[in-house]
N, CA, C and O atoms as a printed pandas DataFrame, in Angstrom:
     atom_number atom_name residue_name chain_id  residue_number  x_coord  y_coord  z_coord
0              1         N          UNK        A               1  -21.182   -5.678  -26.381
1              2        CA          UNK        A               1  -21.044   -4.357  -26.962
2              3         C          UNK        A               1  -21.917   -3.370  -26.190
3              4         O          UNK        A               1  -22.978   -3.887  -25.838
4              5         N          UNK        A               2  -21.771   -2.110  -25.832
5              6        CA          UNK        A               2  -21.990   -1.231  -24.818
6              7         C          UNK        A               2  -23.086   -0.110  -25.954
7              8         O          UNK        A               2  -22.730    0.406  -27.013
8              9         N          UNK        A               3  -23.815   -0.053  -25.592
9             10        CA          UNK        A               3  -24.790    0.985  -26.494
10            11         C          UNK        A               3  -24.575    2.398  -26.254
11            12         O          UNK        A               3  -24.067    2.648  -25.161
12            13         N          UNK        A               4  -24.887    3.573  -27.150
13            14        CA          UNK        A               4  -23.906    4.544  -26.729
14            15         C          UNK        A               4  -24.392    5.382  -25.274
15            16         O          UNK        A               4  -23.841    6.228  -24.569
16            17         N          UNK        A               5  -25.614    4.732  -25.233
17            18        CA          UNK        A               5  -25.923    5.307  -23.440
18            19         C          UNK        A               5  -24.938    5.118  -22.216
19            20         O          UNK        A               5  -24.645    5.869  -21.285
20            21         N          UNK        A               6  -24.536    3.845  -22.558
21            22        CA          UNK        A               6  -23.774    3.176  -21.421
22            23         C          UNK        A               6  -22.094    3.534  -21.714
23            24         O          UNK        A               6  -21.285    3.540  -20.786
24            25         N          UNK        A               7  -21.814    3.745  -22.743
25            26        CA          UNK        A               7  -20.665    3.830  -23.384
26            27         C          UNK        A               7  -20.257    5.302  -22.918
27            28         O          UNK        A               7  -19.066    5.345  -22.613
28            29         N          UNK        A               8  -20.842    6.371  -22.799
29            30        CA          UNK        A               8  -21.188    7.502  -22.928
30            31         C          UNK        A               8  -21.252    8.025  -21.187
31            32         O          UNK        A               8  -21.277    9.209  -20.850
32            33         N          UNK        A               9  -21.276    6.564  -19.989
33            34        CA          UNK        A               9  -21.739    7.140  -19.021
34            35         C          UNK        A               9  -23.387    7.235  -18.749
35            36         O          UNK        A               9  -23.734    6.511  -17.815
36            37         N          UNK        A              10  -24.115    7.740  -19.175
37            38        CA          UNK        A              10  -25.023    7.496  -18.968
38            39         C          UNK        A              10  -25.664    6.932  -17.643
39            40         O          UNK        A              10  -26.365    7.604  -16.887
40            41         N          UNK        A              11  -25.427    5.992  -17.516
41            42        CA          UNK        A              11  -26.180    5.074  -16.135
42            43         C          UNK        A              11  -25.966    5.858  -15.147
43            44         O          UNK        A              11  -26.531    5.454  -14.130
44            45         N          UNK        A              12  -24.987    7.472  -14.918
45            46        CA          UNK        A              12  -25.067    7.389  -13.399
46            47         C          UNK        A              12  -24.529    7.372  -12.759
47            48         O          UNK        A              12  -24.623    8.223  -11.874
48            49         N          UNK        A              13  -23.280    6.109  -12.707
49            50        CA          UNK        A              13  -22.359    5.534  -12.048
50            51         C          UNK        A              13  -21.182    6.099  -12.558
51            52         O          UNK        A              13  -20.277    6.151  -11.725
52            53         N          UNK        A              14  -20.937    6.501  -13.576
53            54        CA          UNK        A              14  -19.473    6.820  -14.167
54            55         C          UNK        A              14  -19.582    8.847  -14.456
55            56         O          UNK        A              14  -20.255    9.594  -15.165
56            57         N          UNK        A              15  -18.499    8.999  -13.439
57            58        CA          UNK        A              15  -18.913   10.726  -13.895
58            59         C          UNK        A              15  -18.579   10.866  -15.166
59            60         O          UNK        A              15  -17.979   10.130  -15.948
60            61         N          UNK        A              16  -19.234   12.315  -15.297
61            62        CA          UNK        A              16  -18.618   12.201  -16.402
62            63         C          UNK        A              16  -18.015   13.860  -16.549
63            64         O          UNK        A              16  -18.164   14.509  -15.513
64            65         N          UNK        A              17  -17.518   14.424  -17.428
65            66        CA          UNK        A              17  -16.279   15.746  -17.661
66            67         C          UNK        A              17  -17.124   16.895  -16.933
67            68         O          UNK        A              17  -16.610   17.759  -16.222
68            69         N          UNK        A              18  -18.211   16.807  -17.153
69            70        CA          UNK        A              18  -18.995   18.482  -16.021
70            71         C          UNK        A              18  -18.947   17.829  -14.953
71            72         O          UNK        A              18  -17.917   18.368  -14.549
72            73         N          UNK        A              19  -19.198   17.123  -14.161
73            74        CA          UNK        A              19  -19.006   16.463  -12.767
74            75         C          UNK        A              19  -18.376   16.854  -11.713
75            76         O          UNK        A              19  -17.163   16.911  -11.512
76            77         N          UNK        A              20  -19.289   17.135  -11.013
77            78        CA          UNK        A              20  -17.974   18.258   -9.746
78            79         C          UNK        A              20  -17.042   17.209   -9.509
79            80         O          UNK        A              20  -15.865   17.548   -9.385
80            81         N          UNK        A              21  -17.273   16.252   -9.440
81            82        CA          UNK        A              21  -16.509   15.369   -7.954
82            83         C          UNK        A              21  -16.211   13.710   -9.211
83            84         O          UNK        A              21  -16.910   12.726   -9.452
84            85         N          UNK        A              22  -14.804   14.183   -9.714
85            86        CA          UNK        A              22  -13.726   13.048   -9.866
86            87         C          UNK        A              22  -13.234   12.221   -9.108
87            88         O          UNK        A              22  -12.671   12.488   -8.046
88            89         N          UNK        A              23  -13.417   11.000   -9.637
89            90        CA          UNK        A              23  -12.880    9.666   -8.610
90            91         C          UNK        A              23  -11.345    9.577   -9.449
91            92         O          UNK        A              23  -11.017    9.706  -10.629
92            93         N          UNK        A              24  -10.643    9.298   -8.223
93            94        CA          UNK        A              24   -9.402    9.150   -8.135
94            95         C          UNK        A              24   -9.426    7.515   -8.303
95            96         O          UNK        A              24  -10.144    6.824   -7.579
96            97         N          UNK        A              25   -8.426    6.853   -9.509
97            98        CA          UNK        A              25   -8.904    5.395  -10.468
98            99         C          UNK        A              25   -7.260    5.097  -10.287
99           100         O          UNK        A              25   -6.519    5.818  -10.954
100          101         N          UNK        A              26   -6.737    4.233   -9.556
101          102        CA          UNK        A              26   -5.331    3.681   -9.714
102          103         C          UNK        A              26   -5.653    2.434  -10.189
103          104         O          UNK        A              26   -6.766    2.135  -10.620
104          105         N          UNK        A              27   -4.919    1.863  -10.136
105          106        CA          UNK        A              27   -4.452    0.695  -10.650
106          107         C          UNK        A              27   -4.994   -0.617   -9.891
107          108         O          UNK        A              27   -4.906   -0.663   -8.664
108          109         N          UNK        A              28   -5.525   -1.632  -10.581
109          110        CA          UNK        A              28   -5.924   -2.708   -9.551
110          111         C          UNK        A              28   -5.111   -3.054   -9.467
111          112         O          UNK        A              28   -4.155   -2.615  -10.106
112          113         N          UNK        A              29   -5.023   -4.066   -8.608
113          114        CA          UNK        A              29   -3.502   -5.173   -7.362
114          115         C          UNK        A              29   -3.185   -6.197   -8.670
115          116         O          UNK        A              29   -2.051   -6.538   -9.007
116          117         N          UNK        A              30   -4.488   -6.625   -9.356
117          118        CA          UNK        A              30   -4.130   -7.594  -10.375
118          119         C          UNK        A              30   -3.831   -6.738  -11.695
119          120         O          UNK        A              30   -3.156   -7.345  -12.527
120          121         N          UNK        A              31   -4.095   -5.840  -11.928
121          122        CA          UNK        A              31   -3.149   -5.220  -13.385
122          123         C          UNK        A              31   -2.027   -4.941  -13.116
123          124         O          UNK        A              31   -1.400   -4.789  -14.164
124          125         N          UNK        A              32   -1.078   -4.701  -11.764
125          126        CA          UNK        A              32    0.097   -4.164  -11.320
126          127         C          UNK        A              32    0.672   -5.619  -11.472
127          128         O          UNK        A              32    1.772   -5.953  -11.910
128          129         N          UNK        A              33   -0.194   -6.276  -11.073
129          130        CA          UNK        A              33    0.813   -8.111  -10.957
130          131         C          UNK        A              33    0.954   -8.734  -12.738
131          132         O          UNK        A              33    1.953   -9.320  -13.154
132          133         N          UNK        A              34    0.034   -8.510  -13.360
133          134        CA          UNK        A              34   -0.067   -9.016  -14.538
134          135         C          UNK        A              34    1.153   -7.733  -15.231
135          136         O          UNK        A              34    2.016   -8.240  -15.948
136          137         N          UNK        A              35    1.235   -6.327  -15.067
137          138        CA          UNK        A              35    2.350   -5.646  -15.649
138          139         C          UNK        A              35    3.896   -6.114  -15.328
139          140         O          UNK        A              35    4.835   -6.307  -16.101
140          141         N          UNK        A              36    3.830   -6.196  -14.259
141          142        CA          UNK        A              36    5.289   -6.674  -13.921
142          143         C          UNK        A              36    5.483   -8.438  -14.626
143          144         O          UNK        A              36    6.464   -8.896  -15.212
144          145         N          UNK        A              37    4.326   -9.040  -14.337
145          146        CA          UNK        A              37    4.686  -10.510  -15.243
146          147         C          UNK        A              37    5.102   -9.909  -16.682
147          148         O          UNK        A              37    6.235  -10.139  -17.104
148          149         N          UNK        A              38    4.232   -9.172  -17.403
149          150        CA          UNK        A              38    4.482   -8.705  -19.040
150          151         C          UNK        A              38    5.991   -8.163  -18.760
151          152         O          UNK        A              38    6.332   -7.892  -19.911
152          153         N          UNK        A              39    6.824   -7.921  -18.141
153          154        CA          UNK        A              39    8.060   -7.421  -18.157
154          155         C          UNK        A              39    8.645   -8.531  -17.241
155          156         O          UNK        A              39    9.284   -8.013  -16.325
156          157         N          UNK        A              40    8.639   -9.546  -17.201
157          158        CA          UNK        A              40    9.111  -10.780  -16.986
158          159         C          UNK        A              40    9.578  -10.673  -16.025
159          160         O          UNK        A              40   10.784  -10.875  -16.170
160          161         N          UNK        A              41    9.231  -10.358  -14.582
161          162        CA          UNK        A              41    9.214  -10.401  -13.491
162          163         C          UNK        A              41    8.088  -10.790  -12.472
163          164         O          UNK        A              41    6.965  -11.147  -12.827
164          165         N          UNK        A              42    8.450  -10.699  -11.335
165          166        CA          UNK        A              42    7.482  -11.153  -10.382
166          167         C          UNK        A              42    7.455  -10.101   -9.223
167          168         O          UNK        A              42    8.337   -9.248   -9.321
168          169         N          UNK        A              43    6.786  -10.012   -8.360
169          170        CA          UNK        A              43    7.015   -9.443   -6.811
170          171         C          UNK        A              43    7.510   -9.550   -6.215
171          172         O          UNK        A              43    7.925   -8.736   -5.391
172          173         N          UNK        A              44    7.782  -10.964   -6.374
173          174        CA          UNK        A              44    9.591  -12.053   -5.229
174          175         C          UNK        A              44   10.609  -11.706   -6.028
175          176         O          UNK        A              44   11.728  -11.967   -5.585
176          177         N          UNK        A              45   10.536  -11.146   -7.174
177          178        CA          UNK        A              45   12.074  -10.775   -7.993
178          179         C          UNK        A              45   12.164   -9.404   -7.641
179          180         O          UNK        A              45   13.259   -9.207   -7.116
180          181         N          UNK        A              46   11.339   -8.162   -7.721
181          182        CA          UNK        A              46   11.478   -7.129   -7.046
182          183         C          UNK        A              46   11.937   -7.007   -6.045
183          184         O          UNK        A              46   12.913   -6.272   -5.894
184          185         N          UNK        A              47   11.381   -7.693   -5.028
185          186        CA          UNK        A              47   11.547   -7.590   -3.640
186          187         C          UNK        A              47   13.022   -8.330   -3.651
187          188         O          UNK        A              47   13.833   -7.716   -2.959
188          189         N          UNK        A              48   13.487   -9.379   -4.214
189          190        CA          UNK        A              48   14.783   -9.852   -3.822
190          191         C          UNK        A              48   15.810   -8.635   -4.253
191          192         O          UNK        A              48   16.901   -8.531   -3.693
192          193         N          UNK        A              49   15.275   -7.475   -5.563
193          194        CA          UNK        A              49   16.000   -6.507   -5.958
194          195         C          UNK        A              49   16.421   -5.886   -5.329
195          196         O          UNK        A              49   17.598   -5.579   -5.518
196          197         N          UNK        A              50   15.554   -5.242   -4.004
197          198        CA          UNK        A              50   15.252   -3.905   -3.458
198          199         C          UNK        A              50   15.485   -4.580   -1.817
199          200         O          UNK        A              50   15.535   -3.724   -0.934
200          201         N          UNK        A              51   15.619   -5.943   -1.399
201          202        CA          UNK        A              51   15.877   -6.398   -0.072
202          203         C          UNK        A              51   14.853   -6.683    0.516
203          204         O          UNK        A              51   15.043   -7.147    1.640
204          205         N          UNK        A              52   14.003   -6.605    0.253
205          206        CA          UNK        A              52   12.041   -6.505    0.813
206          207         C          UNK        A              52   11.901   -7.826    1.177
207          208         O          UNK        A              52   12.903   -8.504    0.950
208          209         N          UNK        A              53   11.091   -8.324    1.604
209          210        CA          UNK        A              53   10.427   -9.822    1.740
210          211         C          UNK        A              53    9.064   -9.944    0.331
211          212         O          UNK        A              53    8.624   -9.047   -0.388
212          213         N          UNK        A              54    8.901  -10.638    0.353
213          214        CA          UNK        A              54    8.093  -11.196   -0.982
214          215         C          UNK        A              54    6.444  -10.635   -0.577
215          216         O          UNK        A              54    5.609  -10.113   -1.315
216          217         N          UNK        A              55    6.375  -10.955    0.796
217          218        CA          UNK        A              55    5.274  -10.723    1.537
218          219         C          UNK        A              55    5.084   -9.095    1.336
219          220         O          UNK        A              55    4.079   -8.576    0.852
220          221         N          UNK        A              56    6.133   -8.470    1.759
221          222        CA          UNK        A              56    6.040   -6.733    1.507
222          223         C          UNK        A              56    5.160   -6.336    0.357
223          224         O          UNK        A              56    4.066   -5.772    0.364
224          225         N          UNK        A              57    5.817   -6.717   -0.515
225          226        CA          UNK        A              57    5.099   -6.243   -2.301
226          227         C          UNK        A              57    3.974   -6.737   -2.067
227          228         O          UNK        A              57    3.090   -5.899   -1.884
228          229         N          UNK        A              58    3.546   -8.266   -1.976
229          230        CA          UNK        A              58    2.265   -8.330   -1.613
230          231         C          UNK        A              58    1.317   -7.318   -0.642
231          232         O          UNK        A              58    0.302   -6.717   -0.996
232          233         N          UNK        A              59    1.740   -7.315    0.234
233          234        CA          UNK        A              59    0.735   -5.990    1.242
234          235         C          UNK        A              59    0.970   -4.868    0.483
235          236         O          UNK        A              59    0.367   -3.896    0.939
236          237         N          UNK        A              60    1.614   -4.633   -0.496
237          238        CA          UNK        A              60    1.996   -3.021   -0.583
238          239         C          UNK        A              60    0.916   -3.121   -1.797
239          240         O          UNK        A              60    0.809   -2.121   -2.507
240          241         N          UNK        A              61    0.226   -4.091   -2.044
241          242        CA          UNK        A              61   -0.662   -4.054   -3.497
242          243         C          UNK        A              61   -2.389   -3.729   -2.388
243          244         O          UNK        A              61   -3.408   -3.608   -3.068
244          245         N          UNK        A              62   -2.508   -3.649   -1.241
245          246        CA          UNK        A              62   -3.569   -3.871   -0.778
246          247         C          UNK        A              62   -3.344   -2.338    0.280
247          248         O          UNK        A              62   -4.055   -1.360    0.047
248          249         N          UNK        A              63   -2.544   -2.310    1.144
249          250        CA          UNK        A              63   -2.340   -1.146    2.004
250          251         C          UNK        A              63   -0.541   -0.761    1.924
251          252         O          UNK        A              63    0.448   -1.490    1.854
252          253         N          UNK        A              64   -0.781    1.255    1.992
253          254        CA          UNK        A              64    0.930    1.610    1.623
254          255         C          UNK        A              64    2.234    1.301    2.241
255          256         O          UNK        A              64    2.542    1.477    3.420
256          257         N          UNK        A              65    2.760    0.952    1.554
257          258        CA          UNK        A              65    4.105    0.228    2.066
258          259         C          UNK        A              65    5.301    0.798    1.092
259          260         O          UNK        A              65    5.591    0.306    0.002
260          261         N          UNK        A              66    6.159    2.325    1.910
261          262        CA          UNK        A              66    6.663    3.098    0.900
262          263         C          UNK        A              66    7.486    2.721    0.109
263          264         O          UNK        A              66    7.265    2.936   -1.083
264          265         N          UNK        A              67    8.670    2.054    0.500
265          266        CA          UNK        A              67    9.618    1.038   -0.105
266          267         C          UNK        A              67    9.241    0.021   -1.486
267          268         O          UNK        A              67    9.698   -0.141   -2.617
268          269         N          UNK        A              68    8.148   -0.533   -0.672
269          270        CA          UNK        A              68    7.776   -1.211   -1.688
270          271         C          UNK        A              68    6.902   -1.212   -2.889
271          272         O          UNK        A              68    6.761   -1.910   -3.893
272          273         N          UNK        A              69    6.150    0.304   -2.159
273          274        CA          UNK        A              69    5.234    1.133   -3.573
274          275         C          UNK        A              69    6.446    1.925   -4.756
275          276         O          UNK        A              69    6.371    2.159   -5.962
276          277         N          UNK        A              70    7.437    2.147   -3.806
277          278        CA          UNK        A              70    8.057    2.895   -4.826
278          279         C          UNK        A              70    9.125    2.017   -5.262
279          280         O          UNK        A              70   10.136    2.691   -5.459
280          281         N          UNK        A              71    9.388    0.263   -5.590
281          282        CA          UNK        A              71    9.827   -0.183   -5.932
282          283         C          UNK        A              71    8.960   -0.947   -6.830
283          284         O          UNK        A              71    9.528   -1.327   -7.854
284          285         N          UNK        A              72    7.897   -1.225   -6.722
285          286        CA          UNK        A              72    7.202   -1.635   -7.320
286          287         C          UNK        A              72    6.784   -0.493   -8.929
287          288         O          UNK        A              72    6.754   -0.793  -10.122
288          289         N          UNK        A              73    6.540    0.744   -8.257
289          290        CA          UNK        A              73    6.574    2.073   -9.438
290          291         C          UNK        A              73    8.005    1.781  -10.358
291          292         O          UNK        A              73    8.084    1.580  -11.570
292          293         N          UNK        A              74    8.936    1.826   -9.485
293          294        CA          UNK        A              74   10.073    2.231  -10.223
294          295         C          UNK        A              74   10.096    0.896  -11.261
295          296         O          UNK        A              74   10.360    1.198  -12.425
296          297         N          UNK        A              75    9.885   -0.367  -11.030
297          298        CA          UNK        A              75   10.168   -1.588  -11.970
298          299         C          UNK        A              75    9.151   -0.878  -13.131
299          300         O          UNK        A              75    9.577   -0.632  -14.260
300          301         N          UNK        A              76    7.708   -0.566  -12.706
301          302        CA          UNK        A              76    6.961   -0.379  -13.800
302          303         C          UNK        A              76    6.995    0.595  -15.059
303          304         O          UNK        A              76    6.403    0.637  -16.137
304          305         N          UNK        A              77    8.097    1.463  -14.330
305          306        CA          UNK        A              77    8.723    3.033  -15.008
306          307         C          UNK        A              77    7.013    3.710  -14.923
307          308         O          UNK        A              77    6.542    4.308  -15.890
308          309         N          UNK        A              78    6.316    3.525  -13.778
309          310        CA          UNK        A              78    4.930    4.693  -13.625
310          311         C          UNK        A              78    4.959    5.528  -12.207
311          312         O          UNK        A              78    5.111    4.899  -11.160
312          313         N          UNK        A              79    4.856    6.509  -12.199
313          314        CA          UNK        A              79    4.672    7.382  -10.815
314          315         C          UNK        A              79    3.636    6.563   -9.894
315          316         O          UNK        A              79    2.517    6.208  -10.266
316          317         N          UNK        A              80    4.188    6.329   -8.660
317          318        CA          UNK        A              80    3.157    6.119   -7.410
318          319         C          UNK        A              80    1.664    6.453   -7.456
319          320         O          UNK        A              80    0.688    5.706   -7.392
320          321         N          UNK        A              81    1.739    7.519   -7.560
321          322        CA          UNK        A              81    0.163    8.391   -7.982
322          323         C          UNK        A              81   -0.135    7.989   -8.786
323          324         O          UNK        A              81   -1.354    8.111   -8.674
324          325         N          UNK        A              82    0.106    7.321  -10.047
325          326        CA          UNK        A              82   -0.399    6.821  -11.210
326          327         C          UNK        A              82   -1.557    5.324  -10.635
327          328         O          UNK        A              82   -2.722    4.988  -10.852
328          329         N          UNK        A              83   -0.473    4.829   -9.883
329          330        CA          UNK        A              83   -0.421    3.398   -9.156
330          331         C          UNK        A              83   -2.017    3.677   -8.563
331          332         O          UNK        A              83   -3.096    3.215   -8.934
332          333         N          UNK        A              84   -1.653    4.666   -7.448
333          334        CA          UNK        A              84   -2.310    4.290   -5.924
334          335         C          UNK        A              84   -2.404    5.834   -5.463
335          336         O          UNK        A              84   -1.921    6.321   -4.440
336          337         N          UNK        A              85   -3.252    6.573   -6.615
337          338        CA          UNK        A              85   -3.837    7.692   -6.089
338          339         C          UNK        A              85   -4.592    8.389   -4.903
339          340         O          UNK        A              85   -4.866    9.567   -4.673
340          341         N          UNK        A              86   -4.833    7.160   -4.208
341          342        CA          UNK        A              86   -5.307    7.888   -2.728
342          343         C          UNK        A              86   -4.575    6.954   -1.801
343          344         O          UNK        A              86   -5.009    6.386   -0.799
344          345         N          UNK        A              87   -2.763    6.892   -2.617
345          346        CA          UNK        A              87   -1.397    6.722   -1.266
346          347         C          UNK        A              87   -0.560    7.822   -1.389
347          348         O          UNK        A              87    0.232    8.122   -0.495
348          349         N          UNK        A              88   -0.675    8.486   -2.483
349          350        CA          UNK        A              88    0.393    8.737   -3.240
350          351         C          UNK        A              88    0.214   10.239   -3.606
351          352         O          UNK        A              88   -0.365   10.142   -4.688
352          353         N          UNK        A              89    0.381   11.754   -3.326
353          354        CA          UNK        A              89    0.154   12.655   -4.304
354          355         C          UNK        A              89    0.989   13.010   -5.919
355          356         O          UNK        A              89    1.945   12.333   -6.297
356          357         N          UNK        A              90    0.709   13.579   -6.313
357          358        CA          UNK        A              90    1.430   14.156   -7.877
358          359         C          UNK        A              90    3.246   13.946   -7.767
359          360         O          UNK        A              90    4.096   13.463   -8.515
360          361         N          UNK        A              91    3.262   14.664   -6.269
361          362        CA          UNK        A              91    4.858   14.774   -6.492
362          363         C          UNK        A              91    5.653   13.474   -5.474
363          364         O          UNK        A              91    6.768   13.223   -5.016
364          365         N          UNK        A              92    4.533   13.001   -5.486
365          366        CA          UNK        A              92    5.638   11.078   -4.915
366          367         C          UNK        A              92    5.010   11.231   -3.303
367          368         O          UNK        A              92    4.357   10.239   -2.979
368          369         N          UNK        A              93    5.086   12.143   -2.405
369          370        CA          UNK        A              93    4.595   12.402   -1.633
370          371         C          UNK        A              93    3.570   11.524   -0.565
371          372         O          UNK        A              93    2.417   11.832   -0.868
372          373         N          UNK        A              94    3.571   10.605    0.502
373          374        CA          UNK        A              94    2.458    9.849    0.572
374          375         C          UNK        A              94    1.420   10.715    1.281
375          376         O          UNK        A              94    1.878   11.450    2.156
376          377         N          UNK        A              95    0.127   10.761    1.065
377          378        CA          UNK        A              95   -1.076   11.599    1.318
378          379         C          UNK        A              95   -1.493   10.884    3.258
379          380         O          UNK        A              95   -0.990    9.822    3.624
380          381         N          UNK        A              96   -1.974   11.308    3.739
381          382        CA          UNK        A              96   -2.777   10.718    5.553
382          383         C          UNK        A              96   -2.017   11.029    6.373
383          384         O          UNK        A              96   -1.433   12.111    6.440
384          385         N          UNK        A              97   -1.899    9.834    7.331
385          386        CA          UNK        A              97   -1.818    9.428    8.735
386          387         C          UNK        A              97   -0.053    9.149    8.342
387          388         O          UNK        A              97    0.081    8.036    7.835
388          389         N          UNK        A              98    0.981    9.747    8.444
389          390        CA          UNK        A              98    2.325    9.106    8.830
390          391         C          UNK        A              98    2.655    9.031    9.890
391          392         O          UNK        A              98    3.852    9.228   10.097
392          393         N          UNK        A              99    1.732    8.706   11.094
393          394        CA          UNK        A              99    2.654    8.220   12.280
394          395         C          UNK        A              99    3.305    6.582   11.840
395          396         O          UNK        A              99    3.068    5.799   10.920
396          397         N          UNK        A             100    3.815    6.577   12.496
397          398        CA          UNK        A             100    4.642    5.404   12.659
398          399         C          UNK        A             100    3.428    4.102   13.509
399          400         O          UNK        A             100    2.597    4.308   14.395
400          401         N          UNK        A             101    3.743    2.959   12.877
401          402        CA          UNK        A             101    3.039    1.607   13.179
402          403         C          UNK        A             101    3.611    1.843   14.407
403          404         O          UNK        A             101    4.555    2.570   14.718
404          405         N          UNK        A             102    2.551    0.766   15.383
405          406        CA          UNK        A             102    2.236    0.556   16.639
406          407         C          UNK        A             102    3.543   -1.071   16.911
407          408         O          UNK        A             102    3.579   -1.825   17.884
408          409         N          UNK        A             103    4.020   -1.086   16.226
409          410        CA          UNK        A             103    5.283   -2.263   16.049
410          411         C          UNK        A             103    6.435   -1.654   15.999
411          412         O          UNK        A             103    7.453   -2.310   15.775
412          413         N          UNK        A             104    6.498    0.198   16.272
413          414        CA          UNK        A             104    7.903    0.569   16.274
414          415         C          UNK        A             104    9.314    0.014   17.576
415          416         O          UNK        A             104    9.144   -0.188   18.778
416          417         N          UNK        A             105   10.419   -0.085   16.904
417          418        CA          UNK        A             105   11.009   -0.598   18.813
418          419         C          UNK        A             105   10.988    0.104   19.581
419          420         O          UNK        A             105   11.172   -0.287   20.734
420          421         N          UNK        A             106   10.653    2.075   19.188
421          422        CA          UNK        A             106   10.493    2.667   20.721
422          423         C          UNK        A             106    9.371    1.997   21.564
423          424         O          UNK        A             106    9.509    1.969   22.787
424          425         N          UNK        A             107    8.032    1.339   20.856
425          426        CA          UNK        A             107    6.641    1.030   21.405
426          427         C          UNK        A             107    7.050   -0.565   22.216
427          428         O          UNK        A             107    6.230   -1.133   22.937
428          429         N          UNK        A             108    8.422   -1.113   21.941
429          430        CA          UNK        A             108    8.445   -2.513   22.369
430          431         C          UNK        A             108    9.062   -2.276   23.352
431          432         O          UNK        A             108    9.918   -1.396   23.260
432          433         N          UNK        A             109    8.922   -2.767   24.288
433          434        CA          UNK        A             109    9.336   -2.563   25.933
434          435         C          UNK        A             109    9.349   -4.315   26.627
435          436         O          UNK        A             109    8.356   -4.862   26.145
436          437         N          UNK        A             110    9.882   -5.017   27.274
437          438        CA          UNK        A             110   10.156   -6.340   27.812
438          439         C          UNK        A             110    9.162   -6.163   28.402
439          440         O          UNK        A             110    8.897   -4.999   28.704
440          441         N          UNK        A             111    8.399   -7.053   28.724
441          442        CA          UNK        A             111    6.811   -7.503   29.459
442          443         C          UNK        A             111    7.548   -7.315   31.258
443          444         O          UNK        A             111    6.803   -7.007   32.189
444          445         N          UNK        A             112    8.663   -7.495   31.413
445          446        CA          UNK        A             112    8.912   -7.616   33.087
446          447         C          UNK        A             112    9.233   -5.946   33.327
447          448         O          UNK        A             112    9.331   -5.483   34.464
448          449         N          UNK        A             113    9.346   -5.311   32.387
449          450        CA          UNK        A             113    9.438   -3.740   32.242
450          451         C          UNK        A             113    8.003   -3.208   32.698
451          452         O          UNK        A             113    7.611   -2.801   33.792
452          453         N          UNK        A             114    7.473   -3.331   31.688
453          454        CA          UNK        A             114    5.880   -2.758   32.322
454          455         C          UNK        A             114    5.284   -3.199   32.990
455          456         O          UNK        A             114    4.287   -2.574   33.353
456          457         N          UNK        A             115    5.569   -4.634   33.582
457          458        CA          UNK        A             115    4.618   -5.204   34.272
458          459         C          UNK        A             115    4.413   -4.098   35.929
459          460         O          UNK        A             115    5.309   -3.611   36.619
460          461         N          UNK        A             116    2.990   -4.020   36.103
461          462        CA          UNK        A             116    3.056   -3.391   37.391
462          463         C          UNK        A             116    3.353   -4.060   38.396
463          464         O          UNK        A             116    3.377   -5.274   38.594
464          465         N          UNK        A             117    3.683   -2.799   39.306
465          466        CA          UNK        A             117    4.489   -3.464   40.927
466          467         C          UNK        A             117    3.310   -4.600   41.718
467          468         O          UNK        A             117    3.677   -5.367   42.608
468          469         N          UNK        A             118    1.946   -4.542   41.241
469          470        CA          UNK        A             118    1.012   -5.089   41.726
470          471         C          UNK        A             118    1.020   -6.498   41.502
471          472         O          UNK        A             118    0.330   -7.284   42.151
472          473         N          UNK        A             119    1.924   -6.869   40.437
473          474        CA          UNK        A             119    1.609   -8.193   40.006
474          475         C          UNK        A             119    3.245   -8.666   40.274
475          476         O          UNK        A             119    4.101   -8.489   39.407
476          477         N          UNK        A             120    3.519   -9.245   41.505
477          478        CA          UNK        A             120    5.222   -9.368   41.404
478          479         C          UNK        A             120    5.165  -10.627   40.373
479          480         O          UNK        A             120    4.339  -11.388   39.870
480          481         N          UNK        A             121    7.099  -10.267   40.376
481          482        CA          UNK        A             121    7.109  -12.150   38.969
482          483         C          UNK        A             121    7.177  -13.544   40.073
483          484         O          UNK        A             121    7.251  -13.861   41.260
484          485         N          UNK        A             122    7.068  -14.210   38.318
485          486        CA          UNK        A             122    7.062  -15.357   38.947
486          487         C          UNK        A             122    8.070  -15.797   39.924
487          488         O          UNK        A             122    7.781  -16.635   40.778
488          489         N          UNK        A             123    9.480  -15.161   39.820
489          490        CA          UNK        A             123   10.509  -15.915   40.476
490          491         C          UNK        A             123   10.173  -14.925   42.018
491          492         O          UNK        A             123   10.147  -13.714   42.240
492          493         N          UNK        A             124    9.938  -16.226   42.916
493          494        CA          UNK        A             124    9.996  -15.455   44.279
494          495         C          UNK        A             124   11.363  -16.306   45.095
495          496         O          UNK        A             124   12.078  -17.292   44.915
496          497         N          UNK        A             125   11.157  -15.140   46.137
497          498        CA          UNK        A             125   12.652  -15.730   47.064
498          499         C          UNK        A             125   11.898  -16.665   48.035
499          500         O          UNK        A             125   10.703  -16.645   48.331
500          501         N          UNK        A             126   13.074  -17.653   48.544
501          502        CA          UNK        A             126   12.732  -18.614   49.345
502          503         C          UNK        A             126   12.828  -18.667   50.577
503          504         O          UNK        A             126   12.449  -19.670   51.183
């Protein structure tokens, strides 16, 4: 039982309503997994919903993965931002960096493509 110091904030650690500076509080990885179990599903049943790999939903509980944040929202009937407030703004929106991963196929090029003229290949003439 929490005494009303601690209950109240108090310690410090928990702002409190005059507080300039609000922490942005989503959802842990394990209350999102335990909600979707309470609605008798899983992450591998989502993902088989929506075409995803099982693995997707998993990463999408740790770093953003849009597809699968917003399939994961949509099973829960909660807004993204509700979820994963610093992926996500108010209006669905994802907040940072949207370049594109370093795994796009413009970035994949055949190794005998780039290789420089300095290094000929293996196949030589005889």
């Amino acid at each position: 039982m929490l005494n009303g110091e601690q209950a109240a904030g108090g310690d410090g650690d928990v702002p409190l309503e005059g507080d300039a500076e609000i922490l942005k509080v989503g959802w842990n990885r394990f209350d999102i997994i335990a909600a979707v179990r309470k609605r008798g599903s899983s992450l591998a049943g989502i993902a088989r919903g929506v075409g995803l790999s099982r693995k997707s939903l998993s990463w999408a509980l740790i770093r953003p993965h849009d597809r699968a944040n917003r399939a994961i929202a949509a099973f829960l009937k909660v807004p993204p931002h509700e979820l994963w407030p610093d992926w996500f703004d108010a209006s669905g929106q994802r907040i940072g960096d949207r370049s594109p991963s370093p795994r796009t196929r413009s970035s994949m090029t055949r190794v005998s493509e780039s290789r420089p003229a300095a290094f000929p290949s293996s196949k030589t003439a005889a």
